[in-house]
Each structure stands twice: as C-alpha cells, then as structure tokens.
N, C-alpha and C positions, 0 to 999 in steps of 0.2 A: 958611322952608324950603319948596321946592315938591315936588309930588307928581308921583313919572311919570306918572302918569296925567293929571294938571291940565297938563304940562309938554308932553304929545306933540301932537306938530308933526305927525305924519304915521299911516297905517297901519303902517307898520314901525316906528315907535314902539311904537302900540300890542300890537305881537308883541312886543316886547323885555319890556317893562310884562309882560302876559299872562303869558311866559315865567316873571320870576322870581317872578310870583302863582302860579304853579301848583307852583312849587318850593318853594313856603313862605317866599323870601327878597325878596318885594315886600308892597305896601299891597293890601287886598282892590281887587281889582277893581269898581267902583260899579257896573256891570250885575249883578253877580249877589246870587240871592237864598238865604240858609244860611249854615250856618255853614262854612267852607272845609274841606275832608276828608271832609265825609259821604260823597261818592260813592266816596272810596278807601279808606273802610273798607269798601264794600260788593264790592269786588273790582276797581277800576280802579286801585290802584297803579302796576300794571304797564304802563297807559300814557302815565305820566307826564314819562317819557322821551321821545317820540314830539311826543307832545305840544306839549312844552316848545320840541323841534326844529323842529315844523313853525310853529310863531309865532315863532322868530328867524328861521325861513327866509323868514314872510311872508305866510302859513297863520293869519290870526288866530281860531282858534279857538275858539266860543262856549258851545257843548256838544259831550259826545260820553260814549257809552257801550259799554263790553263787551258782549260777546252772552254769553248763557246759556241754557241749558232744564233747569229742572229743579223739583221741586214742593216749595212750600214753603208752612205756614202751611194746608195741607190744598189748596191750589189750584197748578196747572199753572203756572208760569211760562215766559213765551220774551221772548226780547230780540235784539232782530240787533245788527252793531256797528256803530257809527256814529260820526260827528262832522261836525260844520259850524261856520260859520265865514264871513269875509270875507277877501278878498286884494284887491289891485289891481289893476284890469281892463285894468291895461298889463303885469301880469306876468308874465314867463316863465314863473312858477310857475303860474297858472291855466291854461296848455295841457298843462300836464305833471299839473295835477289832474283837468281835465273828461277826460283820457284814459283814464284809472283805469278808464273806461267799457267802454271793450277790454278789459278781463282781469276785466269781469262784474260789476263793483259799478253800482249805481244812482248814479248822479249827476244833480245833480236844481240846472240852476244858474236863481240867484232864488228865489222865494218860491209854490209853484205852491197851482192851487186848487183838487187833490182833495188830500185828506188821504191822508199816508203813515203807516202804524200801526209805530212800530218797538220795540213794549212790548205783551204781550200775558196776558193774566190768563183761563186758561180757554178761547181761542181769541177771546175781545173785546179789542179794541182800548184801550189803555190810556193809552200817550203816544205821540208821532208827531208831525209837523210838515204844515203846508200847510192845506189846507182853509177856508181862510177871508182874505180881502183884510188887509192888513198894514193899519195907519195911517198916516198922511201923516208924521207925527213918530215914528215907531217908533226909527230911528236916536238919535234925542234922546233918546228914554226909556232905550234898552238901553246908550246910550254917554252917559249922564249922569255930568258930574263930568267929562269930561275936555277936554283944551285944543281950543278952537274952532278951531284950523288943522285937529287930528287929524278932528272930527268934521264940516267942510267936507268933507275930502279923502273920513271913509266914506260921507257923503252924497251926493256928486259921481261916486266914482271905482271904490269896490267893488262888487264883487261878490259876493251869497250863494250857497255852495254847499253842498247837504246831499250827504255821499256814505256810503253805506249797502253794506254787504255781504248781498243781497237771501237768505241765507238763515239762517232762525233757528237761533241758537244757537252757529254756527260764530265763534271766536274767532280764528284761528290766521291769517287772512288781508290785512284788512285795514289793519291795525296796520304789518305789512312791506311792502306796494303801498307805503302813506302815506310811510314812510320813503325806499323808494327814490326816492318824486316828489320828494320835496323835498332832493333829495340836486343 
C-alpha cells in the first residue's frame, strides 16, 4: 500500500496530501518536526480551515502562525500572522498571492537574506524566516519521503512565498485576504 505522500506525482498532489494532514485524516507529513496538534492547541485551530483550502487550491503550505500580544510566563509576547508555503510558478494562484502585497501584507517571494523576525519575546527576535543562504538540497531535506516526480516538479517549478501581516498581534486580516486569493 503507497503513501500519498510517497505517491504524489506533482505540487498539487502535494496540497491534497498536506490538506488531509492538517485535517487529521492523512499520514504525517515527512517534513515536519512534533508531534501533529501542538500548534493548535496553542490557538491556531481556527486556521485550519484556510489552511486546508489554500493547499487543495495549490498553496502548499509549510508553516504558518496566529498573531498575538499578550504577556505570558512573566514576559511580553508578539507574534504577527503568518504562513508560507510553495505553489507553481505557472500558477494562477501565485499572482493572485504575490498581490496580497496591495492590501499591505509583506510578501516576501523566495528565500531572502535579511532576517524577518515574525515571533517576539520582550521586543527580541525569536522565530522569523530569511537571514541566512538556503542549502543546495534544502528541497530534499524538507520534502523527504515523498514521490520523486512531486519533488522534481518543487525543485524545478516552485516557488517560496512568506506572506506575513506586517503588524503584531492583529489576527483578524490575514486569514480572509488568504481565503479570498485562493477562491
């Protein structure tokens, strides 16, 4: 018996795959590292729906998080919202994301090299993306375990997009852009 994942032939494979991993009704996902839930017990349930949408839409999804502010554990917490992700850099769907750019979200397409802080502990920088040159095999590592057409096609053909709602804490906006792109 094969594994979607081991099976997918393409990027939009891999969205379908992703999709019912995040739904609780596929095999883990081989890129990622946890146990699957932790980050929706911490308050990203709610975007699990979105989520789920925008990788059948084609949005493959890698991370992404809630924004919050608020103090906990005796220190400041912020968090802007976020997610990123790969698409097909013939898709429809990538001019309808990199436009996100118009209605004020940062989008940020590829892998840039200053560091984006999008996690903040006390006003320092905590987690964030960029900053540092990728590895030649990075695709390999993060897309291990699945069918070598799919991992041709994200090494060949996608695109990485970080797209971030550049102010901390606000939840309420991001989440519906995303929706309506991939609509």
């Amino acid at each position: 018996m094969g594994s979607v994942w081991r099976d997918a032939r393409s990027i939009g494979d891999l969205g379908q795959a992703m999709a019912l991993w995040m739904e609780g009704r596929g095999p883990d996902w081989p890129g990622y590292f946890g146990p699957f839930g932790q980050e929706e017990e911490n308050g990203a349930r709610h975007l699990i729906p979105t989520l789920a949408a925008a990788n059948r839409a084609g949005f493959v999804t890698t991370g992404s998080q809630p924004a919050y502010d608020n103090v906990s554990g005796g220190a400041h917490w912020r968090q802007k919202a976020h997610v990123d992700g790969i698409v097909h850099d013939r898709s429809p769907l990538l001019h309808r994301l990199t436009a996100l750019e118009r209605q004020g979200f940062l989008v940020v397409r590829g892998w840039p090299m200053r560091y984006v802080a999008v996690t903040d502990r006390d006003g320092e920088p905590v987690t964030g993306f960029g900053g540092f040159r990728l590895g030649r095999n990075q695709a390999a590592r993060e897309w291990h375990g699945i069918g070598r057409h799919a991992l041709r096609e994200v090494k060949d053909r996608s695109v990485r997009l970080n797209i971030v709602d550049p102010v901390w804490g606000r939840d309420d906006r991001l989440w519906p852009a995303l929706a309506n792109a991939i609509r």
